[in-house]
C-alpha positions, 0 to 999 in steps of 0.5 A: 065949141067942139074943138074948145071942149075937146082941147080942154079934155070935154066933151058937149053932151046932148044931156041935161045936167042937174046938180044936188049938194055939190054934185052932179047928174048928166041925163043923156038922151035922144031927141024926146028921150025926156029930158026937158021932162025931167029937168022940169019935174025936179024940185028946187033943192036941184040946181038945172045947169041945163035941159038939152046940152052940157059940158063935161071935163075931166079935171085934176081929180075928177070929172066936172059937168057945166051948164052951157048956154044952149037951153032946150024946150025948158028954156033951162041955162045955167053958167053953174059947175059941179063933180058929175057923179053920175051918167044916165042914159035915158030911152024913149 
C-alpha cells in the first residue's frame, strides 16, 4: 500500500480523518495520542473516513485525504475523500 500511495503522490498517515462540508481534517498522532477519541466524540454532521489510518494525495490543485479500510479501536472506515484542509498533530 506504501509504495501504491507513494507512486501516487500519497502518502498513509497514522491519523484519523473526519470531513465537514466538503473538506477534511487529518488528526495525526501516536499510539494513544487520542484519536479513536475524538473520531467518537465528533457529532454527525462529520463524516469519520477513519480512526487509525488515511491516505493522503496531492492532486491537481490541491491535497485530498481517503478513508482506507484499516479501522482502528473505534472500528471507524470509511472508502469517502475530500480537500484536507487542515493537519493536526495531536500529544498525549
Amino acid at each position: 500500500m506504501m509504495v501504491l500511495a507513494h507512486h501516487r503522490s500519497g502518502a498513509i498517515l497514522h491519523a484519523a480523518g473526519v470531513t465537514r462540508t466538503g473538506r477534511a481534517v487529518a488528526c495525526a498522532g501516536v499510539s494513544g495520542a487520542g484519536k479513536s477519541t475524538l473520531s467518537n466524540l465528533l457529532d454527525a454532521s462529520f463524516t469519520r473516513l477513519s480512526d487509525d489510518r488515511v491516505i493522503v494525495r496531492a492532486a491537481d490543485t490541491e491535497t485530498v485525504i481517503f478513508g482506507t479500510p484499516w479501522d482502528g479501536e473505534a472500528g471507524i472506515a470509511c472508502p469517502e475523500s475530500a480537500p484536507l484542509a487542515a493537519l493536526v498533530f495531536l500529544h498525549q
